[in-house]
C-alpha positions as CSV (number, residue, x, y, z in Angstrom):
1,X,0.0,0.0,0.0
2,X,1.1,4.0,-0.4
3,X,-0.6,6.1,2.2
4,X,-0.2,9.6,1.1
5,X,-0.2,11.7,4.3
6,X,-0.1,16.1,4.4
7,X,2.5,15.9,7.2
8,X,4.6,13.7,9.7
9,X,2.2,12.6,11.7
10,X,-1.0,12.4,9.4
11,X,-0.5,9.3,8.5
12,X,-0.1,7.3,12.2
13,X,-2.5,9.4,13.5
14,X,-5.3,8.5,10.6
15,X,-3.9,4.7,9.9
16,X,-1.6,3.5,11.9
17,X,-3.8,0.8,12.5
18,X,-4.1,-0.4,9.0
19,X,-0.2,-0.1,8.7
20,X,0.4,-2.2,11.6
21,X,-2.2,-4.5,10.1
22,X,-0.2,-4.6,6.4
23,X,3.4,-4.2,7.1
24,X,5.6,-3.3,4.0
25,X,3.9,-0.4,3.0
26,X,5.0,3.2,2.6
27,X,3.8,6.2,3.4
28,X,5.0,9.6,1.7
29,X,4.6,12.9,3.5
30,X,4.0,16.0,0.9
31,X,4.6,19.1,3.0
32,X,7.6,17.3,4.7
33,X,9.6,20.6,4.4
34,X,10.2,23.3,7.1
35,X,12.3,25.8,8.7
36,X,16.2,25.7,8.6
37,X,17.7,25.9,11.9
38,X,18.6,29.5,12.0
39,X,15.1,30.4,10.7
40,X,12.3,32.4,12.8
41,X,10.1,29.9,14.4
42,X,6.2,29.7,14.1
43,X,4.0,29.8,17.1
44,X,3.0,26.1,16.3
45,X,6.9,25.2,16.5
46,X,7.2,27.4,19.8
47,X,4.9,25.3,21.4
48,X,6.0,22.2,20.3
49,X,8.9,22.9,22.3
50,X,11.4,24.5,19.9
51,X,14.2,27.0,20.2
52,X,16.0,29.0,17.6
53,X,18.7,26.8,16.1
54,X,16.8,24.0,16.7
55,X,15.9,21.8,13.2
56,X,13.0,21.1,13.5
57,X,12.6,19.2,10.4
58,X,14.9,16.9,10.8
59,X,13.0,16.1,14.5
60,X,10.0,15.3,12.8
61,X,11.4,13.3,10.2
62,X,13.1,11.6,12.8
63,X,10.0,11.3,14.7
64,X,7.7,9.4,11.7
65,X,10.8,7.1,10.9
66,X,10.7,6.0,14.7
67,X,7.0,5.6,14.6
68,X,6.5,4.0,11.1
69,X,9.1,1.6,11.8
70,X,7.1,0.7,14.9
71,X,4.9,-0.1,12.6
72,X,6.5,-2.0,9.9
73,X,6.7,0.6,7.0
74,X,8.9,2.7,5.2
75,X,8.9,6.8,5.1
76,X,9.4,9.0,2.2
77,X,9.5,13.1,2.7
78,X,8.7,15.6,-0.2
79,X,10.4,19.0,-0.3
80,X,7.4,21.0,-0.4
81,X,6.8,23.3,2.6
82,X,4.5,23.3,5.4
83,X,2.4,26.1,4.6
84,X,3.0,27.6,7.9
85,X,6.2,28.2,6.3
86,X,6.1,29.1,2.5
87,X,3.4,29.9,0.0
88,X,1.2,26.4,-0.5
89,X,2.8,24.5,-3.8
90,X,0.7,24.1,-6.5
91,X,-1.6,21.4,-7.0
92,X,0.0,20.5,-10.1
93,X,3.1,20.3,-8.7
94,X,2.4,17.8,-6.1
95,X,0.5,15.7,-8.8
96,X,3.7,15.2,-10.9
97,X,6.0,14.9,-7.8
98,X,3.4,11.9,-6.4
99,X,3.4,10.7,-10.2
100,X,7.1,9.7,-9.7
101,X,6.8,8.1,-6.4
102,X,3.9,6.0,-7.4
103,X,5.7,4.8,-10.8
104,X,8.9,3.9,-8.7
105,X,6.2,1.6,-5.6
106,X,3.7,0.6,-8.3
107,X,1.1,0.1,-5.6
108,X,-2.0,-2.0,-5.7
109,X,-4.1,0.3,-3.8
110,X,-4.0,3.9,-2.5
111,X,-4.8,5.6,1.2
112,X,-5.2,9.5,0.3
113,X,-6.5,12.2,3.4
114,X,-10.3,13.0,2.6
115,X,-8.8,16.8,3.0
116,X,-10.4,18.1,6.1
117,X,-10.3,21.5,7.3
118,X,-6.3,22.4,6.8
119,X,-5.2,23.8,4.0
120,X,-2.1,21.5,3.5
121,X,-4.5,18.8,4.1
122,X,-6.9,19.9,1.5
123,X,-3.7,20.4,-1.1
124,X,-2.9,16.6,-0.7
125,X,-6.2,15.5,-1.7
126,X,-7.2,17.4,-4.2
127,X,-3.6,16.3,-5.9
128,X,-4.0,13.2,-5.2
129,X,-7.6,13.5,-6.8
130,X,-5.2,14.5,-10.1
131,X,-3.1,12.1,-9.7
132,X,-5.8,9.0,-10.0
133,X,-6.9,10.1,-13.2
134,X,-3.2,9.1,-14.3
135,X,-3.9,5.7,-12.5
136,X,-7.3,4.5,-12.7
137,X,-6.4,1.1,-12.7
138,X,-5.1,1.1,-9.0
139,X,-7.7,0.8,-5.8
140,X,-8.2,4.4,-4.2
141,X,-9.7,5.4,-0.8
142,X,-9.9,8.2,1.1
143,X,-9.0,8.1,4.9
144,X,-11.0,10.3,7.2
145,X,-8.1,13.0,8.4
146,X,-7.6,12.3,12.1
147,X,-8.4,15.4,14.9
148,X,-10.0,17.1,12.0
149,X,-12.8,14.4,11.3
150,X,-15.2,15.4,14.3
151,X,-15.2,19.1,13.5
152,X,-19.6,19.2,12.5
153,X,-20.4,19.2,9.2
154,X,-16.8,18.4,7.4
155,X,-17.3,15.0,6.0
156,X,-21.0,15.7,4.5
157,X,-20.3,18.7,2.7
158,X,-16.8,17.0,1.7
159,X,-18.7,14.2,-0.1
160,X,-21.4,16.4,-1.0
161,X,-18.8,18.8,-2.9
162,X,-17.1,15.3,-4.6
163,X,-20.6,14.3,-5.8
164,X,-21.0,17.6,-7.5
165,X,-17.4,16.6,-9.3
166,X,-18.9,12.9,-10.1
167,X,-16.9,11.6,-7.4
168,X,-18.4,9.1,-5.2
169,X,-16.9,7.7,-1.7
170,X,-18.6,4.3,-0.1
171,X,-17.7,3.9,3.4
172,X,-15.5,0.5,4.0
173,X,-14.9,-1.9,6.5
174,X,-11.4,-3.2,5.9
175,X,-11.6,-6.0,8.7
176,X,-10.1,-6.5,11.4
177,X,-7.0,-4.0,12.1
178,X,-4.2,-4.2,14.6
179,X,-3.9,-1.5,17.4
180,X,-1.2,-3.2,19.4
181,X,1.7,-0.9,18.7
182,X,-0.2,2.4,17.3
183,X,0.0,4.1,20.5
184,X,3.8,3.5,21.0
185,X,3.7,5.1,17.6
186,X,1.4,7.7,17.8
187,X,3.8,8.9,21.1
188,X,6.8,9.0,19.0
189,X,5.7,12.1,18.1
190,X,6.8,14.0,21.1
191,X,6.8,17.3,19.4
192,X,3.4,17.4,17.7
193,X,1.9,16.0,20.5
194,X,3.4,18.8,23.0
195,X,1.6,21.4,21.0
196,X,-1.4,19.6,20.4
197,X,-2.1,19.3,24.5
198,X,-1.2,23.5,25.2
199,X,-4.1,25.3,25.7
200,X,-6.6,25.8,23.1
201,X,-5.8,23.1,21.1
202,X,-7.9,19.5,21.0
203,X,-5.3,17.2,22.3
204,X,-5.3,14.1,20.4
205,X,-7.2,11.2,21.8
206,X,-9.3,11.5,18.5
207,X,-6.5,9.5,17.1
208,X,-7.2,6.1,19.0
209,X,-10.7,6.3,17.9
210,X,-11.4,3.7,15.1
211,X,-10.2,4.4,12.1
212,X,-12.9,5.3,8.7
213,X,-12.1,4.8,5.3
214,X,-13.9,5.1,2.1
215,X,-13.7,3.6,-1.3
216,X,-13.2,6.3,-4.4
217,X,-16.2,5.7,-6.6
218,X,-16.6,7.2,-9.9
């Protein structure tokens, strides 16, 4: 399988059940890009505890390697930015940057975020929307973005907007999914989850909830 997550983190947080469940599979993170050490830090990265100097994307690729080989699979990190950073990439862009990656896997199926809420989030799946017109012949589904998915409202108008497009999404049940290491992975993440738990912010026990996935219908 490819899982196609917006950032370090996405990913295990959304599926890390189902990867645990299918080892061997690899997950690619699109806006895997951030600040260089001596770069100004954002508020996020403040309270995810880092200092000036610190590289912070280097922790959080270290991070999701630690945590996906917890759970048997493989990381790959795009250079495109973390719109907290830099101006979003272009859609088009990220289409022919995922092209490459999925012509050098050659998957048999395809795990892409349903593109709740954030706008790096919504990026990704609308790409990767692009990017299965070039490979119809592979099996897509969507995977409901994790701390985002219980925000009212988000996944009706989300498949109400697709259907306007022709695009149709039938919930699946998968079987049957491992959870025995997903929380060791899920804390891997030290930094992420040390800004997710300041105040303000939703935590992230939405992550151990089950997971929801959705066949791409057209």
């Amino acid at each position: 399988m490819l899982i196609i997550s917006p950032h370090c983190d996405d990913a295990v947080f959304a599926c890390g059940s189902l990867l645990e469940t299918y080892p061997g599979s690899t997950v690619v993170t699109v806006c895997a890009e951030g600040p260089t050490p001596d770069g100004s830090l954002t508020e996020w990265d403040r309270s995810s505890g880092f200092r000036t100097g610190d590289d912070a994307t280097a922790v959080s690729r270290h991070e999701d390697a630690q945590a996906l080989s917890l759970l048997g699979a493989r990381a790959l990190w795009m250079s495109f930015y973390d719109s907290q950073y830099r101006k979003p990439a272009s859609c088009s862009d990220v289409v022919r940057a995922l092209s490459v990656v999925v012509e050098t896997i050659s998957p048999h199926s395809l795990f892409v975020p349903m593109g709740f809420f954030h706008s790096d989030h919504r990026l990704t799946s609308e790409a990767c929307l692009g990017l299965r017109s070039w490979y119809p012949e592979f099996a897509w589904y969507f995977y409901e973005d994790a701390l985002y998915r219980h925000i009212p409202d988000l996944l009706s108008e989300r498949l109400a907007h697709l259907r306007t497009r022709g695009i149709r999404a039938r919930r699946v049940n998968l079987g049957p999914l491992s959870s025995e290491h997903k929380r060791a992975a899920v804390q891997c993440y030290g930094s992420q989850l040390r800004a997710l738990t300041t105040p303000g912010r939703p935590g992230y026990e939405d992550v151990f909830l089950p997971e929801r996935y959705w066949m791409i219908q057209s």
